[in-house]
Backbone of each chain as ProteinMPNN parsed JSONL, in Angstrom:
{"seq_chain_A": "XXXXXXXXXXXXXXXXXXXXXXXXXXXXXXXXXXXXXXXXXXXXXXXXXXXXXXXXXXXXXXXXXXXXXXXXXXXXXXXXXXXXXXXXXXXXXXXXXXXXXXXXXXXXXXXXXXXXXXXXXXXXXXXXXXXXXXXXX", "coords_chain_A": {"N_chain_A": [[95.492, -35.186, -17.09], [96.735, -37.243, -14.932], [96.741, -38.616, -12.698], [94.404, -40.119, -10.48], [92.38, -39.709, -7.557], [89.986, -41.002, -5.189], [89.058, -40.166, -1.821], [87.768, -41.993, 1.395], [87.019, -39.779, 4.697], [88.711, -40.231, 7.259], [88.759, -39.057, 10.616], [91.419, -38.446, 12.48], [92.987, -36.302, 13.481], [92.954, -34.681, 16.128], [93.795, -31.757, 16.949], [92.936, -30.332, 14.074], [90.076, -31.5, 14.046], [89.354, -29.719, 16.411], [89.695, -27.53, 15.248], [88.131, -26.969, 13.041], [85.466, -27.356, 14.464], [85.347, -24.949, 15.682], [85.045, -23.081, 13.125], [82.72, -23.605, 12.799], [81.438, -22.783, 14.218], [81.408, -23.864, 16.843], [82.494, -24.128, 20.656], [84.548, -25.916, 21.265], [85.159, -28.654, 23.828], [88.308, -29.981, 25.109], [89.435, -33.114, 26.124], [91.901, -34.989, 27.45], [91.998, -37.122, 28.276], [89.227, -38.075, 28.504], [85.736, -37.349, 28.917], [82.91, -37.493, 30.807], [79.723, -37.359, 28.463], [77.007, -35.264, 29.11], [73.405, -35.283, 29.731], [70.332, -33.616, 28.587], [68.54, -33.006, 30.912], [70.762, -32.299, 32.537], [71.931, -34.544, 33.289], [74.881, -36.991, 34.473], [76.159, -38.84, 32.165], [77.072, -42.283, 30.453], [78.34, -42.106, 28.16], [81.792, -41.13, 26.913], [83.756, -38.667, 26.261], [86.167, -37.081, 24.139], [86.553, -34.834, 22.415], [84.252, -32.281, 23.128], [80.692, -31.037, 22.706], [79.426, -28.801, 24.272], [76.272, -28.607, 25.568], [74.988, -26.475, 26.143], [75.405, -24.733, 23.807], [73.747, -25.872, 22.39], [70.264, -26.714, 20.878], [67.674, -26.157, 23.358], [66.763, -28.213, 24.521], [68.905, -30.031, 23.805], [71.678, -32.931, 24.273], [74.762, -33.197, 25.515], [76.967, -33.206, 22.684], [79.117, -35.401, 21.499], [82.617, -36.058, 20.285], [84.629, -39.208, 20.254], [87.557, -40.871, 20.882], [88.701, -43.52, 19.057], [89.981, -47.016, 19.727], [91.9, -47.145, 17.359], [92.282, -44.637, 16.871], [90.833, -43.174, 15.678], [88.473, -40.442, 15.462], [84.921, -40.473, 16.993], [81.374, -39.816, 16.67], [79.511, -38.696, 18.664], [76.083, -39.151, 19.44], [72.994, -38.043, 20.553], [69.652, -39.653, 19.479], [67.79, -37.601, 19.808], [69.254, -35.205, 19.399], [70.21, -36.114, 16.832], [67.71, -36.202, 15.387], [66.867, -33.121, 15.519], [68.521, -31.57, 13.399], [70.872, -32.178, 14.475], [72.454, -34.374, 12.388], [73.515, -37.24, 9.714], [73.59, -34.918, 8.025], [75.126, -33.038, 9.007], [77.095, -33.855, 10.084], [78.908, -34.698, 7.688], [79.218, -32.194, 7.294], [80.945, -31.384, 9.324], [82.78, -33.093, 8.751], [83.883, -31.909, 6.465], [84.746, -29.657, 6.799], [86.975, -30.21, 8.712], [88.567, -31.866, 6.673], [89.086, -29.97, 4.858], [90.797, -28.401, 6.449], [92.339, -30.299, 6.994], [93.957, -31.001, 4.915], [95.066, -28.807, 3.783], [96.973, -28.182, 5.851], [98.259, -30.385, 5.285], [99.042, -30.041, 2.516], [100.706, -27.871, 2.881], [102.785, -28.448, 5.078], [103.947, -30.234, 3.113], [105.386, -28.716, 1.159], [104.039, -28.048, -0.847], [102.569, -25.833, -3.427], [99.671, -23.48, -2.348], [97.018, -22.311, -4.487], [94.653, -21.587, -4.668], [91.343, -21.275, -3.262], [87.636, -22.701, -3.912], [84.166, -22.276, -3.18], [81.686, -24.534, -4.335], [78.881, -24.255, -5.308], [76.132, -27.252, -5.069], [73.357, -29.426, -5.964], [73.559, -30.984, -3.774], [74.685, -30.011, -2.242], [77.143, -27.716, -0.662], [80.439, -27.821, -2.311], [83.971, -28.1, -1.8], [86.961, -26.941, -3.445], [90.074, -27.21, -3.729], [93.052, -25.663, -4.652], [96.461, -26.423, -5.978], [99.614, -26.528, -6.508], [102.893, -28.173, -7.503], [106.04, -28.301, -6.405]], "CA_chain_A": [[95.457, -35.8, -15.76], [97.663, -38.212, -14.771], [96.432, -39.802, -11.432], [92.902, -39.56, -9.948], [92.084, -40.964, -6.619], [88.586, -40.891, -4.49], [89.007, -40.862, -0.204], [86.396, -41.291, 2.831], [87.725, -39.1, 5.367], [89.087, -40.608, 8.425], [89.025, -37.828, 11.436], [92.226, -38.179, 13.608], [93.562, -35.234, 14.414], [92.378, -33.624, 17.162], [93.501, -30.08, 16.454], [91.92, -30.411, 12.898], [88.689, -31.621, 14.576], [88.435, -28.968, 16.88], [89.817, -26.146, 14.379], [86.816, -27.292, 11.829], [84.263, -27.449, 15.084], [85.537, -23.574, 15.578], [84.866, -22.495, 12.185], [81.21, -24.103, 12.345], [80.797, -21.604, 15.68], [81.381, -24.131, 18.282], [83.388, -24.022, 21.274], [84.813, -27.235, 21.407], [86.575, -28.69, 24.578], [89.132, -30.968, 24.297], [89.846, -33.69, 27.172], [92.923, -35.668, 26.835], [91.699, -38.719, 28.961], [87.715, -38.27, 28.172], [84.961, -36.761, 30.128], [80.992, -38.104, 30.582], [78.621, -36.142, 28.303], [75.635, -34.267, 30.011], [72.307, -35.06, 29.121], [69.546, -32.935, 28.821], [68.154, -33.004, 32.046], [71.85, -32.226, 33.531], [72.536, -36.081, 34.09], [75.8, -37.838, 33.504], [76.028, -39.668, 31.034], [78.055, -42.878, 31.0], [79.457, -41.822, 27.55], [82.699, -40.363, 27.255], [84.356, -38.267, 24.499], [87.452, -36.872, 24.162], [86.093, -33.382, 22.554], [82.838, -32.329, 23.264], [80.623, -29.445, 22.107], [78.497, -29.042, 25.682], [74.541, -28.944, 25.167], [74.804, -25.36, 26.164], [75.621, -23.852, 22.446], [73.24, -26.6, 21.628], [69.108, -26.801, 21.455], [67.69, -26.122, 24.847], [66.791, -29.77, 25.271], [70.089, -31.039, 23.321], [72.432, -33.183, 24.847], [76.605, -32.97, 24.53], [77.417, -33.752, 21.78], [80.964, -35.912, 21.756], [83.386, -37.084, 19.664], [85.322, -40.035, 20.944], [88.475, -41.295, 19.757], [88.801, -45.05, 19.469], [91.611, -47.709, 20.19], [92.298, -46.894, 15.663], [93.037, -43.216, 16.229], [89.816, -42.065, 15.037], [87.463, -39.727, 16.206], [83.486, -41.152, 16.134], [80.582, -38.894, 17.02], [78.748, -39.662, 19.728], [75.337, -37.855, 19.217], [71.308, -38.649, 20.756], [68.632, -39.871, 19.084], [66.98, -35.915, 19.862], [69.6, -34.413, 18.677], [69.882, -36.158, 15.381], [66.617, -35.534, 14.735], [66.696, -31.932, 15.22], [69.247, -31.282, 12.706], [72.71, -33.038, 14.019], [72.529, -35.512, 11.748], [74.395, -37.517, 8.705], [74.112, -34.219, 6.921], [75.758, -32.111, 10.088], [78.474, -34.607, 10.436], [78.824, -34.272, 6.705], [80.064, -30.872, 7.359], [81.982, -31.599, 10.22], [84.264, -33.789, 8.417], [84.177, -31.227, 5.429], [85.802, -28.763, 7.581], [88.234, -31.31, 8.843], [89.306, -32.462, 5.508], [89.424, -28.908, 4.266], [92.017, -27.897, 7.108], [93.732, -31.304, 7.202], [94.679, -30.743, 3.431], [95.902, -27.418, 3.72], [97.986, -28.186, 6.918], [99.507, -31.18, 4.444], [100.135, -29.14, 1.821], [101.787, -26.806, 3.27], [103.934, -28.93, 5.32], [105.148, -31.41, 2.095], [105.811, -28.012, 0.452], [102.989, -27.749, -2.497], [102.073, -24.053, -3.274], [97.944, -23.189, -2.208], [96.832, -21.5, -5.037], [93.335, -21.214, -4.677], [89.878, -22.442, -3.047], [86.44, -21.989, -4.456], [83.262, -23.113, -3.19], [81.136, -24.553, -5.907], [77.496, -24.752, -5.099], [75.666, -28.62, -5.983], [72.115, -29.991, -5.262], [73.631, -31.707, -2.409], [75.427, -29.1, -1.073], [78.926, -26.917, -1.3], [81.779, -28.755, -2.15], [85.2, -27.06, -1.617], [87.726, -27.049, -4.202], [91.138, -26.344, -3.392], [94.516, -26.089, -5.917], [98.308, -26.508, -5.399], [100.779, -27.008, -7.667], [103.752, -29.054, -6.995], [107.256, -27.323, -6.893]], "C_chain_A": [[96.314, -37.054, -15.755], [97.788, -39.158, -12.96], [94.961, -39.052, -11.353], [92.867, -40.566, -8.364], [90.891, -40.335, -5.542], [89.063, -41.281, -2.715], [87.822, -40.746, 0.732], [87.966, -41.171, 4.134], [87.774, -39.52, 6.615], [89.576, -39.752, 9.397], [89.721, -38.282, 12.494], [93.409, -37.791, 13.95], [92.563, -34.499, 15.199], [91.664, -32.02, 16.893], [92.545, -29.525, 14.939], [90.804, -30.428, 13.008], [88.162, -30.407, 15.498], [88.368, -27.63, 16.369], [87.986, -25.856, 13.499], [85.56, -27.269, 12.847], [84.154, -25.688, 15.257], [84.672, -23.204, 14.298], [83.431, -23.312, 11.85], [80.332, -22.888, 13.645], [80.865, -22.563, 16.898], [82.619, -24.057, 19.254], [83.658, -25.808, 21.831], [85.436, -27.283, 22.939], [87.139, -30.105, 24.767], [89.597, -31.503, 25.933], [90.676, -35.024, 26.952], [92.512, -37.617, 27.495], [90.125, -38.897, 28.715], [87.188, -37.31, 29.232], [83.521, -37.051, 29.716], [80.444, -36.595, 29.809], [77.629, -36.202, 29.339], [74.812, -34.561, 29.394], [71.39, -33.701, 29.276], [68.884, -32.439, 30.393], [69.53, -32.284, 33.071], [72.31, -33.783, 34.388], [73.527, -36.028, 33.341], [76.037, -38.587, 32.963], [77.193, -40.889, 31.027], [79.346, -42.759, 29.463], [80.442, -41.015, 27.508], [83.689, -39.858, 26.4], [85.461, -37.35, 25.356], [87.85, -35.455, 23.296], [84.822, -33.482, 22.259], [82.19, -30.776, 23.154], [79.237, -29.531, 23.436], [77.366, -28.577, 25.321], [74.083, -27.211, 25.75], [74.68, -24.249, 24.47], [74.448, -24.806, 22.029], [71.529, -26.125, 21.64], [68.642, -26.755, 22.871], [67.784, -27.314, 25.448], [67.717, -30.872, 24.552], [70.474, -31.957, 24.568], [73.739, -33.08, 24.551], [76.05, -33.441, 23.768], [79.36, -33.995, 21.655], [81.606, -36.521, 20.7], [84.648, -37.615, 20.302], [86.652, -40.868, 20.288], [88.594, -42.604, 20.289], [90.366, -45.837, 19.734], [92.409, -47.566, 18.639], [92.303, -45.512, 15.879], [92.074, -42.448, 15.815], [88.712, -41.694, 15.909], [85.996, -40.105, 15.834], [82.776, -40.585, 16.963], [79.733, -39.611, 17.838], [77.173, -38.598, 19.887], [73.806, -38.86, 20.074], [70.769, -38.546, 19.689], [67.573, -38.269, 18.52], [67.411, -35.491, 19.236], [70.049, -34.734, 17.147], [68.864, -35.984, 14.669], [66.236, -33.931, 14.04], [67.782, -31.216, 14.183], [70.884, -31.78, 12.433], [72.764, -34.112, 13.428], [73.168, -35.897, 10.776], [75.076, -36.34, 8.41], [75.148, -32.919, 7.895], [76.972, -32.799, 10.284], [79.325, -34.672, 8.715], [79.805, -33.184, 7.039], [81.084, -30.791, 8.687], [83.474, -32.22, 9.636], [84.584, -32.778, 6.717], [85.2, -30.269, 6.103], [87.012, -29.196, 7.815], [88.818, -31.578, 7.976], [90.09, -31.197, 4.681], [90.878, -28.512, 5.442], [93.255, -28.766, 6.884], [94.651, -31.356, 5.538], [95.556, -29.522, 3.155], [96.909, -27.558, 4.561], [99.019, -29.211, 6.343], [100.513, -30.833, 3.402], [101.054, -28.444, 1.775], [103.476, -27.544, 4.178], [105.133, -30.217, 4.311], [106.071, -30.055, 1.144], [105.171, -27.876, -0.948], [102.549, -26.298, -2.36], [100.158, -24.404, -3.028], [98.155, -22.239, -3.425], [95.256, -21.194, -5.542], [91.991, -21.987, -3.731], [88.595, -21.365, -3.748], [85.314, -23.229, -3.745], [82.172, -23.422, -4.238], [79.723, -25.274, -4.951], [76.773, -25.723, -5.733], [73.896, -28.581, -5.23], [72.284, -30.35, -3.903], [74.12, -31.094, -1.635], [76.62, -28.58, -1.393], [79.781, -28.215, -0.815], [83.01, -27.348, -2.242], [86.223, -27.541, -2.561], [89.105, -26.157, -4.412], [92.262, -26.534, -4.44], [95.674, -26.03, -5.666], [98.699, -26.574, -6.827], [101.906, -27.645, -6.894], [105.16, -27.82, -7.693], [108.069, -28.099, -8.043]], "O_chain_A": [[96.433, -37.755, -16.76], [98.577, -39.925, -12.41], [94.519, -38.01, -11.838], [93.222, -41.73, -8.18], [91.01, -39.173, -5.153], [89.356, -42.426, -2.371], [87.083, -39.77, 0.869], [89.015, -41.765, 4.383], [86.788, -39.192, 7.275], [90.779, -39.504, 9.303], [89.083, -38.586, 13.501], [94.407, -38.334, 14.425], [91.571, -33.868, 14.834], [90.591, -31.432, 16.758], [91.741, -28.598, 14.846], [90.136, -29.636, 12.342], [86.985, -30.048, 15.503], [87.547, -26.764, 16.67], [87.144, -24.959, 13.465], [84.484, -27.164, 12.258], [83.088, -25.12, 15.018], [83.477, -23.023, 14.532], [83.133, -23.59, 10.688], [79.194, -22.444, 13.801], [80.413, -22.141, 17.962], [83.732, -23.931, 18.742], [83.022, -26.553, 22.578], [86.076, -26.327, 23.377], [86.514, -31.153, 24.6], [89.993, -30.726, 26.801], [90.198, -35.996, 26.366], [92.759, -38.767, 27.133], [89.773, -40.077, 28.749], [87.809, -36.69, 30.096], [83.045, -36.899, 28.591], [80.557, -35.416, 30.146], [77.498, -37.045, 30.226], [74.998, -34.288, 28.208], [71.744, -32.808, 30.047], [68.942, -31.25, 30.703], [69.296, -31.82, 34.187], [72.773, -34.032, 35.501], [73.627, -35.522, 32.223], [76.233, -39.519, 33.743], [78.26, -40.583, 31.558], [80.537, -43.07, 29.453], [80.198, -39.95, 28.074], [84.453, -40.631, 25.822], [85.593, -37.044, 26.541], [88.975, -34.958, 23.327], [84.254, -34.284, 21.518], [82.762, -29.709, 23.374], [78.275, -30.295, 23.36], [77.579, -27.837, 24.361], [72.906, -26.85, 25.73], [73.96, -23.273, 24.261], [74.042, -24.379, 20.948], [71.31, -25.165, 22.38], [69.336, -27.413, 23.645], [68.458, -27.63, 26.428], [67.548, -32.091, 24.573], [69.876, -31.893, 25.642], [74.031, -32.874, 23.373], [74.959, -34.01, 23.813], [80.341, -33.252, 21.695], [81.115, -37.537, 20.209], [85.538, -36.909, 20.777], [86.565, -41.428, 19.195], [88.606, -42.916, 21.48], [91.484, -45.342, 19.878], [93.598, -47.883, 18.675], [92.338, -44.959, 14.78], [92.226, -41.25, 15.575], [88.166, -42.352, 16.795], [85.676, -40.118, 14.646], [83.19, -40.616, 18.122], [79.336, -40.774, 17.762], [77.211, -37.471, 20.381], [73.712, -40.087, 20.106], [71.065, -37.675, 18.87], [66.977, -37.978, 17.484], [66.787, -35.089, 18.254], [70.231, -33.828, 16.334], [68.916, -35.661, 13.482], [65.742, -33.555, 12.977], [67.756, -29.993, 14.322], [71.661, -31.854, 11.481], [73.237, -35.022, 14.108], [73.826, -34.917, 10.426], [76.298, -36.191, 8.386], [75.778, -32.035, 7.315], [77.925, -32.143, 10.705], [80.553, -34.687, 8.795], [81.028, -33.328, 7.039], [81.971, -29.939, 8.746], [84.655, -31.99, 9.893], [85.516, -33.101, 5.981], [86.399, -30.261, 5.824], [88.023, -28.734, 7.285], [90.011, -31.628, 8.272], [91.171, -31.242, 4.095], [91.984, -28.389, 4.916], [94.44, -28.491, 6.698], [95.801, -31.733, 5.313], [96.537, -29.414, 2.419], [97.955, -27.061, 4.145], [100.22, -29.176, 6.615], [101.72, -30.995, 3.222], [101.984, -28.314, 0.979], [104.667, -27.289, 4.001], [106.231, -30.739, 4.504], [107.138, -30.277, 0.571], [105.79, -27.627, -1.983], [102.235, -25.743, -1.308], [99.56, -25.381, -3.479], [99.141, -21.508, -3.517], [94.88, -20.677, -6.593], [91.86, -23.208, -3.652], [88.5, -20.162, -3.989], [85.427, -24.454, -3.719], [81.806, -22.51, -4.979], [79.607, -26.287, -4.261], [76.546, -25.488, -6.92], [73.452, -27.91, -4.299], [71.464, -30.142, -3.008], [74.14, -31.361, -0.433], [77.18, -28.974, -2.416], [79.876, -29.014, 0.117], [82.921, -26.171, -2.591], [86.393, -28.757, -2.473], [89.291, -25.055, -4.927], [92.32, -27.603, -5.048], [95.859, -25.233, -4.747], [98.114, -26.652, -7.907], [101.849, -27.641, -5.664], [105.285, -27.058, -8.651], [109.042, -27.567, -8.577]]}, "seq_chain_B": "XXXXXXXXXXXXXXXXXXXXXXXXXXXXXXXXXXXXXXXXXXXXXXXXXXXXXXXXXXXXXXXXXX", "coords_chain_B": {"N_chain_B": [[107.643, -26.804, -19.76], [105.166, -28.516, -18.734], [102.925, -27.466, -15.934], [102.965, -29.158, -12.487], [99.636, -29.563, -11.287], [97.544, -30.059, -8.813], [94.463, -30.812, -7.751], [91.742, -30.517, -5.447], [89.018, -31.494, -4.511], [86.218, -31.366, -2.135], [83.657, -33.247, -0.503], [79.722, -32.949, -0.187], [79.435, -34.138, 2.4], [82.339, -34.765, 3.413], [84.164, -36.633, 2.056], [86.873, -36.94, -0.118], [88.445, -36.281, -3.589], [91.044, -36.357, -5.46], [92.807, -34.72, -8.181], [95.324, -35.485, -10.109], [97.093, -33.299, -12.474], [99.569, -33.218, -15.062], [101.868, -35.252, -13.836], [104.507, -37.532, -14.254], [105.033, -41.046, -14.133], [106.155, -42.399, -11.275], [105.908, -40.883, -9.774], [103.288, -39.547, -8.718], [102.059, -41.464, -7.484], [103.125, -40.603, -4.954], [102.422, -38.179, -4.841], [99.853, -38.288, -4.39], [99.663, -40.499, -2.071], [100.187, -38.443, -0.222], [98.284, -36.52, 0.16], [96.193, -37.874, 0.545], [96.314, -38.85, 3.093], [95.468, -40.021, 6.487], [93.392, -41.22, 5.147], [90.257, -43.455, 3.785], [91.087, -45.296, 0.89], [89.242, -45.415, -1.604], [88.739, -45.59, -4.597], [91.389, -45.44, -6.795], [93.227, -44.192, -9.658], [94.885, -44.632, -12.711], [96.203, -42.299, -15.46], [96.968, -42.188, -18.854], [99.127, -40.367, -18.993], [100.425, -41.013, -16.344], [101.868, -43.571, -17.776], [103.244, -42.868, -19.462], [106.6, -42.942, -19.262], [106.851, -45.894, -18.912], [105.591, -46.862, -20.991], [103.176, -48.172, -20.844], [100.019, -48.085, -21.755], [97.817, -48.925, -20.486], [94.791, -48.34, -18.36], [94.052, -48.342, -15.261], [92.37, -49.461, -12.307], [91.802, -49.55, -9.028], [90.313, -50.527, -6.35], [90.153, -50.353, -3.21], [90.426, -50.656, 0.28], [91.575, -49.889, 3.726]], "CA_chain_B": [[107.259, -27.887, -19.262], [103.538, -28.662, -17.847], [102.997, -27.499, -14.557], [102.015, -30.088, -12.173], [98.576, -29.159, -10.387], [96.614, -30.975, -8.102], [92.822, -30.423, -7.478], [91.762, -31.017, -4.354], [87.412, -31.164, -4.46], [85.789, -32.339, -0.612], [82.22, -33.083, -1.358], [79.442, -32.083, 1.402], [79.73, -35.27, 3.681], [83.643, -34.444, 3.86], [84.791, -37.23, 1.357], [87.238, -35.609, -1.174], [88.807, -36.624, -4.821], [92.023, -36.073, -5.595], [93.228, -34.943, -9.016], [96.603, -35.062, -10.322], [97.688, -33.112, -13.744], [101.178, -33.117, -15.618], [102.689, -35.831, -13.064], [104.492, -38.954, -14.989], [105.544, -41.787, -13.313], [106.007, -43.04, -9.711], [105.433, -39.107, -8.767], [101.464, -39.341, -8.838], [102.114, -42.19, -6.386], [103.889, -39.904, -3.833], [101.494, -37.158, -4.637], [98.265, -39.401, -3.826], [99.533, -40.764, -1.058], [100.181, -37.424, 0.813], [96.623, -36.019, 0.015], [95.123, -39.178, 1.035], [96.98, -38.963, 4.722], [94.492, -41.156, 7.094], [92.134, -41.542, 4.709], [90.577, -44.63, 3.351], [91.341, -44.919, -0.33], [87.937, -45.652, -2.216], [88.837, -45.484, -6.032], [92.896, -44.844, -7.721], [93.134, -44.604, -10.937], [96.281, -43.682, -13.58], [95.856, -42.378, -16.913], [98.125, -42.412, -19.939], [100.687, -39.519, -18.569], [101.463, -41.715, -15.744], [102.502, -44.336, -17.757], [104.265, -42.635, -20.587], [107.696, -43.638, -18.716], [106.565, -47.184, -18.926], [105.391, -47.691, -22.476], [101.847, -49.008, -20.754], [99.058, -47.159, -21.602], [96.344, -49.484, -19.711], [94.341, -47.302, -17.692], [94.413, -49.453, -13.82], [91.462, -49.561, -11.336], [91.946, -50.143, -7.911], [89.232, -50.302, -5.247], [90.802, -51.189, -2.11], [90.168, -50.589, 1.854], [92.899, -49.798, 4.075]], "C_chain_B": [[106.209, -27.869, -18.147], [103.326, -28.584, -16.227], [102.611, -28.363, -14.039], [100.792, -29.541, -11.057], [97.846, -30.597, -9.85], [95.439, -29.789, -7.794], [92.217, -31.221, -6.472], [90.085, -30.857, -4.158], [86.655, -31.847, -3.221], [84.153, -32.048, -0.877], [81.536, -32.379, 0.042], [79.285, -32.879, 2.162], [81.465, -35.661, 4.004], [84.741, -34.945, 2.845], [85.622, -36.143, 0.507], [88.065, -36.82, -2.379], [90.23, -35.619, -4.829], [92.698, -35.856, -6.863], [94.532, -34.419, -9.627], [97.208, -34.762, -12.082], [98.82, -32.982, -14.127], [102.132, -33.708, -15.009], [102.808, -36.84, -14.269], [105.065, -39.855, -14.303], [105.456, -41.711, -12.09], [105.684, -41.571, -8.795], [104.125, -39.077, -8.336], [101.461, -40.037, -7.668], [101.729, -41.078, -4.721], [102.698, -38.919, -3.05], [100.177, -37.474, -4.028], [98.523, -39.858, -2.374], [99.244, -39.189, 0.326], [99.291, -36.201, 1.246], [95.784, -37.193, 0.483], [95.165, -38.948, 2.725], [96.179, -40.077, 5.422], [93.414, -41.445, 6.501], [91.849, -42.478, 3.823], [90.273, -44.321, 2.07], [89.799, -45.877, -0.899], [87.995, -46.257, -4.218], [90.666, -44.754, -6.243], [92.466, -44.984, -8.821], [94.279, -43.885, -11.703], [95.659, -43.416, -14.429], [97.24, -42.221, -17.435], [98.985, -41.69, -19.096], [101.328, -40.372, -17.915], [102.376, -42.632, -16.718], [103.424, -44.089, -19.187], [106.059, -43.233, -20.46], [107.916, -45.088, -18.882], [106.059, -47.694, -19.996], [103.775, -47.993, -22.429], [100.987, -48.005, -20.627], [97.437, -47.673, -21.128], [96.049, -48.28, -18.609], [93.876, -48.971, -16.224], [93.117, -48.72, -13.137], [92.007, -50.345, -10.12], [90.99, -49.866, -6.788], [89.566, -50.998, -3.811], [90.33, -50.473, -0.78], [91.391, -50.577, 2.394], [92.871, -50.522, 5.634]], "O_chain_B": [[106.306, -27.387, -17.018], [103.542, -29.513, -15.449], [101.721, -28.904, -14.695], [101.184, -29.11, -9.972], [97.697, -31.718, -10.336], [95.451, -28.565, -7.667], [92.149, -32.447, -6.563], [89.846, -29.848, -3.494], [86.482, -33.055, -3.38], [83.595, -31.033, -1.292], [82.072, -31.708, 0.925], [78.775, -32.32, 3.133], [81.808, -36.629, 4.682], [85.79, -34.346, 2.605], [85.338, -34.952, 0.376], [88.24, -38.0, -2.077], [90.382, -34.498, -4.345], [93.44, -36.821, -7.045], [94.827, -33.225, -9.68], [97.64, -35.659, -12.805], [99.422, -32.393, -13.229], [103.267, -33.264, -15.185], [101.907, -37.1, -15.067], [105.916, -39.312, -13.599], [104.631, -40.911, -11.649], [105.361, -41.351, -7.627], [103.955, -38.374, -7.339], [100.943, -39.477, -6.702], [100.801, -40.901, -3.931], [102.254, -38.772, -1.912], [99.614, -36.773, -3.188], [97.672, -39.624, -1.516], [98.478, -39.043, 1.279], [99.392, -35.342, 2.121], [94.584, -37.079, 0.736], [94.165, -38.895, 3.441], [96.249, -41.169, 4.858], [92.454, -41.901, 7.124], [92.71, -42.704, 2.973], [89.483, -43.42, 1.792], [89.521, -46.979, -0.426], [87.344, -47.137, -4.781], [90.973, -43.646, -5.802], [91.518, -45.706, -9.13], [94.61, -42.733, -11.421], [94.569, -43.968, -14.581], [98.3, -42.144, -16.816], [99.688, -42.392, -18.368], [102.444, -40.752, -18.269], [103.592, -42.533, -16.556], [104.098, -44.926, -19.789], [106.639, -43.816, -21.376], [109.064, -45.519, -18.988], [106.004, -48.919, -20.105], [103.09, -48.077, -23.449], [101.007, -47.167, -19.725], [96.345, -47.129, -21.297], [96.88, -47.502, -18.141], [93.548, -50.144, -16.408], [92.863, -47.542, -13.389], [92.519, -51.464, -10.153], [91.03, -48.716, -6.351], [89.177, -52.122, -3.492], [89.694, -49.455, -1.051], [92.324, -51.119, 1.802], [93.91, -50.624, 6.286]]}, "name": "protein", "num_of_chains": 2, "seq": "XXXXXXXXXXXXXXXXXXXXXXXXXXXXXXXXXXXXXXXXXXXXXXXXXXXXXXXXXXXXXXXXXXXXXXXXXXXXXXXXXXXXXXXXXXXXXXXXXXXXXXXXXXXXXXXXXXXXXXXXXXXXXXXXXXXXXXXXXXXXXXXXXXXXXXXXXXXXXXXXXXXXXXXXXXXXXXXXXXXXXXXXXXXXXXXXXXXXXXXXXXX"}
């Protein structure tokens, strides 16, 4: 080995974010200027995200769920109280940005020109990690 | 001559590790940075290969914020 280096994953790309919300089963939709989430009840909400996974795919008594991109480029989850309880929580956003990181690495690789030559998921206590390989030309 | 591989491991809260084999010199750099992309750097670290070019075989810590 001859370098090592550790990152926390900063989500802003878009298409990355809503590729990785796809491949979790949601139908993301993507609003270039924002749009109020929906609460439960069918109120509007005064928050306002910039893709949002609508409270329809969600728990009956979810609300959206949004991620909002800030004046830094990055996308930050905009979730209730309810619905972190019922499961969207740390460990759901967790896998949100696993997805994300997993695409946004492959879409780098490929465009600096490193070969893919494998992924494996490797099952832990804490959960699957993804382990992908290149080689350098 | 040693292929160079990278290992690319994303844990299950998204973070990921970056490891670079058979690079020497200012290449590992290049390579780190462009696996890192927007993401904030937590832990670098060289080992000997890098610095075979350079004579210095200190092993470097860097813990920085971006």
């Amino acid at each position: 080995m001859s370098a090592y280096g550790e990152f926390e994953t900063i989500m802003c790309e878009e298409r990355l974010l809503v590729e990785g919300l796809t491949a979790m089963g949601y139908r993301a939709e993507v609003h270039a200027d924002g749009d109020a989430l929906v609460g439960y009840h069918g109120d509007v909400r005064h928050e306002k995200a910039h893709v949002i996974i609508r409270r329809a795919q969600l728990d009956s008594a979810s609300n959206d769920i949004g991620f909002a991109r800030g004046a830094d480029g990055r996308f930050r989850a905009l979730l209730s109280e309810y619905d972190r309880s019922i499961g969207y929580n740390d460990q759901w956003l967790g896998k949100v940005h696993q997805h994300y990181k997993e695409r946004q690495t492959l879409a780098v690789a490929k465009s600096k020109g490193y070969i893919f030559r494998g992924k494996e998921v490797i099952q832990t206590p804490n959960g699957p990690q993804i382990r992908l390989q290149f080689v350098a030309r | 001559m040693q292929q160079k591989t990278i290992t690319v491991v994303i844990d299950q809260n998204g973070n990921s590790s970056v490891d670079l084999e058979g690079f020497a010199g200012q290449g590992c750099d290049k390579v780190l940075k462009d696996f890192q992309g927007d993401d904030r750097a937590r832990v670098q670290r060289k080992k000997a290969a890098f610095y075979t070019k350079t004579g210095d075989s200190r092993d470097q810590h860097l813990k920085s914020g971006q």
